[in-house]
C-alpha positions in Angstrom: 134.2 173.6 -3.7 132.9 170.2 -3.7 132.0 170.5 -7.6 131.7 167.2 -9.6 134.0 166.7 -12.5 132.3 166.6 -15.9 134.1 166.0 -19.1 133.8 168.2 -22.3 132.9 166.7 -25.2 134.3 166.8 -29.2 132.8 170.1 -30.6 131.1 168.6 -33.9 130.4 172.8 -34.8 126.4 171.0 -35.1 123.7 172.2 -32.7 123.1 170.3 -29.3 120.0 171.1 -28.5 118.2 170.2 -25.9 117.7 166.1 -25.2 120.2 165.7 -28.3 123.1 165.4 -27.0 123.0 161.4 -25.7 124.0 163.0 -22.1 122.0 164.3 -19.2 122.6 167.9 -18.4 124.6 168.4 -15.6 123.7 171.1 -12.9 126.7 173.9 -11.4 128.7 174.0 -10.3 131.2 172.0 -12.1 135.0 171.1 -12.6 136.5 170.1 -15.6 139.6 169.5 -17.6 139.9 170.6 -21.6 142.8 169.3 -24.3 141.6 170.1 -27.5 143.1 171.1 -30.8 140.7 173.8 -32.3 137.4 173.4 -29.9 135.5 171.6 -27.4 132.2 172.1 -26.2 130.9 171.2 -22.5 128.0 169.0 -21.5 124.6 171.4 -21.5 124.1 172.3 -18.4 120.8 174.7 -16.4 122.2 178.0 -15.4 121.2 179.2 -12.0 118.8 182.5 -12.2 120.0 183.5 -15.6 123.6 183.9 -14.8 126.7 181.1 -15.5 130.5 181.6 -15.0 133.3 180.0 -16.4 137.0 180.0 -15.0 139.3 179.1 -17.2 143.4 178.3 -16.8 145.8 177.6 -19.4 148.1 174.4 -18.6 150.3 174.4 -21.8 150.4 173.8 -25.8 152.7 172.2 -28.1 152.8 175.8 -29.9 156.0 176.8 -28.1 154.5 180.4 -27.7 151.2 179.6 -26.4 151.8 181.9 -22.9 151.2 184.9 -26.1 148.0 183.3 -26.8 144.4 183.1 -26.2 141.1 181.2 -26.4 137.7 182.3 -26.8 134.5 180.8 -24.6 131.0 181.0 -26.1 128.1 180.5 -24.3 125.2 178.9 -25.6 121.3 178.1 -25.4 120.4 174.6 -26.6 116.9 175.3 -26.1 115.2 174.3 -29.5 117.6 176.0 -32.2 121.3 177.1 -30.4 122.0 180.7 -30.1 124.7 182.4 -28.8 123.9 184.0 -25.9 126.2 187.4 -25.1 129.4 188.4 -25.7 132.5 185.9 -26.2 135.4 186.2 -23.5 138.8 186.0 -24.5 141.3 184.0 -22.4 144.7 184.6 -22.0 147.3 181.2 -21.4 149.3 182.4 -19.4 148.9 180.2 -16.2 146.5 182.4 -14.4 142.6 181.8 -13.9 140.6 184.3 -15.4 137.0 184.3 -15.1 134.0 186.1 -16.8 130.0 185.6 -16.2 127.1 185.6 -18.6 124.0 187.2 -17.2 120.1 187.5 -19.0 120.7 183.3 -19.6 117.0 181.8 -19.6 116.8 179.5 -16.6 114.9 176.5 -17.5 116.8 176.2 -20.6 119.5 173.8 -21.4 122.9 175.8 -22.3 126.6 175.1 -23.1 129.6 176.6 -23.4 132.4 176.3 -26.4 136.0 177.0 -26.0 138.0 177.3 -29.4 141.3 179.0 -30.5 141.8 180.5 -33.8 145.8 180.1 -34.0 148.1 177.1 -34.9 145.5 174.9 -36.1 147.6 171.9 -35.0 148.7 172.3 -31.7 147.3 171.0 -28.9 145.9 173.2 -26.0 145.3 172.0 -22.4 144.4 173.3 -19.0 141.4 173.2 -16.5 138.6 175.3 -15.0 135.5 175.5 -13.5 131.7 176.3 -14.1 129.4 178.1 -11.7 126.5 180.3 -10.6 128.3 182.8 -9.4 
């Protein structure tokens, strides 16, 4: 796919708006890797004619029934004050990738996406996935 690989970063729940967040915005497509305990949030990034994608896969949990379980991915615009942009898609950790696209994005504005999990507030979640345009 010949993505670049582009860490996510410790979800602080505090805006990142645009030019705040001490890294340069990466363009798509992108790969990446998560392990987080309640959320992380990804680099900002400059969606491609108002439309970004996210492919998510579960690799495994500590919670010993996390193949039961889901996370949630938000996306956001980091232009001036955050706002949630659409609706938020629900992941299922299973093993599978599952993928869902956010249209009406403003190109030209800096966004980022936030993957959290409401359950077992001390395990850990892993897995992998992949940003796009399509």
């Amino acid at each position: 796919m010949g993505a670049v690989e582009v860490d996510l970063l410790p979800d602080t729940r505090q805006d990142r708006p645009s030019g705040q967040v001490g890294i340069q915005a990466s363009y798509l497509p992108f790969t990446f890797s998560y392990d987080f305990t309640s959320s992380l949030v990804s680099r900002t990034f400059w969606p491609v004619a108002g439309r970004a994608c996210v492919s998510l896969r579960g690799g495994g949990s500590t919670d010993p029934v996390y193949f039961l379980r889901e996370v949630k991915v938000e996306m956001w615009d980091a232009y001036g004050t955050d706002t949630r942009r659409g609706q938020v898609a629900r992941y299922p950790l299973n093993g599978g990738y599952y993928g869902y696209c956010w249209n009406g994005l403003i190109a030209g504005h800096e966004h980022y996406f936030r993957i959290t999990k409401d359950w077992n507030h001390g395990a850990r979640v892993w897995g992998s996935g992949w940003t796009s345009p399509l």
